[in-house]
C-alpha positions in Angstrom: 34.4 43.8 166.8 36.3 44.4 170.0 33.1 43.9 171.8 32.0 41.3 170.3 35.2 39.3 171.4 34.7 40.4 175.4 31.0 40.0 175.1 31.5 36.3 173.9 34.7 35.9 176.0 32.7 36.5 179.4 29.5 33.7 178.7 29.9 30.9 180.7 31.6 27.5 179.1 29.6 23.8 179.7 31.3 21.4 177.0 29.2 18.6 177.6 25.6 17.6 177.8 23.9 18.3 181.2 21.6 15.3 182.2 18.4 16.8 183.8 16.8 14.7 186.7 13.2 16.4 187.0 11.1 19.0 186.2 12.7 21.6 188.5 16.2 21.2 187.0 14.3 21.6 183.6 13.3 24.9 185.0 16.1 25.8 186.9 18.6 25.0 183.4 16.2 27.8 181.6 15.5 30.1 184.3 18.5 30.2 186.2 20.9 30.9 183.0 22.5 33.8 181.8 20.4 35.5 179.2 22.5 35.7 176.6 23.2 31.5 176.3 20.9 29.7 174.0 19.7 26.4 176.1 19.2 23.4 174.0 17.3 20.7 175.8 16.6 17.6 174.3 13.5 15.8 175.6 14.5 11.9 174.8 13.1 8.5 175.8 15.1 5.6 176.1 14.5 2.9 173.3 12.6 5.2 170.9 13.9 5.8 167.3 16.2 8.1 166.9 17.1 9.6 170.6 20.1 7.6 171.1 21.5 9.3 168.0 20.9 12.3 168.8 22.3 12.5 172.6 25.8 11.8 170.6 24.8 14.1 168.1 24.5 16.9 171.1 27.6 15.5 173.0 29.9 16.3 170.1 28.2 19.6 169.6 28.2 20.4 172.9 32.5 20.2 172.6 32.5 22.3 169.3 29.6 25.1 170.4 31.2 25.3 174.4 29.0 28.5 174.7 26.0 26.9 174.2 23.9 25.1 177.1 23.1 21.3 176.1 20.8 19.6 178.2 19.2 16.4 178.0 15.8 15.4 179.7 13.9 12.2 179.8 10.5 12.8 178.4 8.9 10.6 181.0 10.1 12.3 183.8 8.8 15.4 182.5 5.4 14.5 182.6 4.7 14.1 178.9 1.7 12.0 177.5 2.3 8.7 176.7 1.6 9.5 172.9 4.4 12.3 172.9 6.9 10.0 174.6 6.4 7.8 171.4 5.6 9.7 168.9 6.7 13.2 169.9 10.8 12.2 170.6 13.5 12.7 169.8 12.8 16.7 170.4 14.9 19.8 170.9 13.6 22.8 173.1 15.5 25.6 172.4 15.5 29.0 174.9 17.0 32.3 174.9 16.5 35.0 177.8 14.0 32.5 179.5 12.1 32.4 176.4 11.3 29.6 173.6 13.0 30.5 170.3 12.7 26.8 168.9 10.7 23.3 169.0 11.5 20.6 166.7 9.6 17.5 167.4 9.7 13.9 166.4 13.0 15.2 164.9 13.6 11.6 163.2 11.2 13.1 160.4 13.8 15.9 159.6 16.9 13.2 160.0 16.0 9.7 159.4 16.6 7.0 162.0 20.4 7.3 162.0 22.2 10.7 161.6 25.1 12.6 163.1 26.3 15.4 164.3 26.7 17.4 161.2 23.1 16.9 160.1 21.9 18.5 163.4 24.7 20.9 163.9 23.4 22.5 160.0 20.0 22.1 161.1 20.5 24.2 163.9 22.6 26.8 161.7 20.0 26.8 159.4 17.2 27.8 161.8 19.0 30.5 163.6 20.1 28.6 166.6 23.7 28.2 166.6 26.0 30.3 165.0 27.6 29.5 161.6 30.7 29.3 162.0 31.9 30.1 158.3 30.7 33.6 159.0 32.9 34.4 162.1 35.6 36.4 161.3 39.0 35.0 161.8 39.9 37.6 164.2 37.4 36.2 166.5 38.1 32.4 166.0 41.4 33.0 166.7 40.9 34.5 170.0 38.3 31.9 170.8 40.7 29.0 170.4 43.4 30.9 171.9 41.3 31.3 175.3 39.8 27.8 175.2 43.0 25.9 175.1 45.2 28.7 176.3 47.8 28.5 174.5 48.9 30.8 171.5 50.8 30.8 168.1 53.0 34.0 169.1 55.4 34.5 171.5 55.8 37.3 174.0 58.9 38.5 175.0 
């Protein structure tokens, strides 16, 4: 359990949503990333159905899941085809170790046109992506929240 704590302790903290500006940053957020963070990249255009939604979705999970690498990346200046940037967004890429452990396209199928952050946040539990936070022990939440705001319930004499 011990481990556990210092292995989560030492991951690097974002806390917000990462615009991406082309496809070298997409690369560089993936490649260049500790291996242990899960990237979530969310491939958006603006104006389509749904994407607006979901880059405040990933803003407020991006302050509840700190550990957790949320990126955001137009779909256009990725190079997609025209029918994906239509029909295709919004879309999450999700990547582990360099490698792609989730794609959820045209994610307005799953939610609907307007959703929140709880829909996507137990969509993501539910596939594996972000931890469920029900199942952490209270030994480690507490030491989380002691470290990210760093304060503490006890005093030390």
């Amino acid at each position: 359990m011990e481990e556990m704590i210092i292995s989560s302790q030492r991951l690097p903290k974002f806390g917000r949503v990462l615009p991406l500006e082309d496809g070298g940053s997409f690369l560089d957020a993936i490649d260049k990333e500790n291996k242990q963070v899960t990237v979530v990249i969310h491939l958006y255009e603006d104006g389509a159905t749904g994407c607006s939604a979901m880059n405040g979705c990933l803003k407020c999970l991006a302050q509840e899941y700190p550990q957790v690498k949320f990126c955001k990346l137009k779909s256009s200046v990725a190079g997609l085809t025209d029918h994906f940037k239509v029909s295709g967004v919004p879309a999450l890429l999700v990547y582990k170790g360099g490698t792609l452990v989730g794609n959820f396209v045209r994610m307005t199928d799953e939610f609907g046109e307007d959703f929140f952050a709880d829909n996507v946040e137990s969509f993501l539990i539910e596939n594996g992506i972000l931890p469920d936070k029900t199942l952490v022990p209270e030994l480690i939440r507490q030491s989380q929240s002691i470290e990210d705001d760093g304060s503490s319930d006890f005093d030390v004499d």
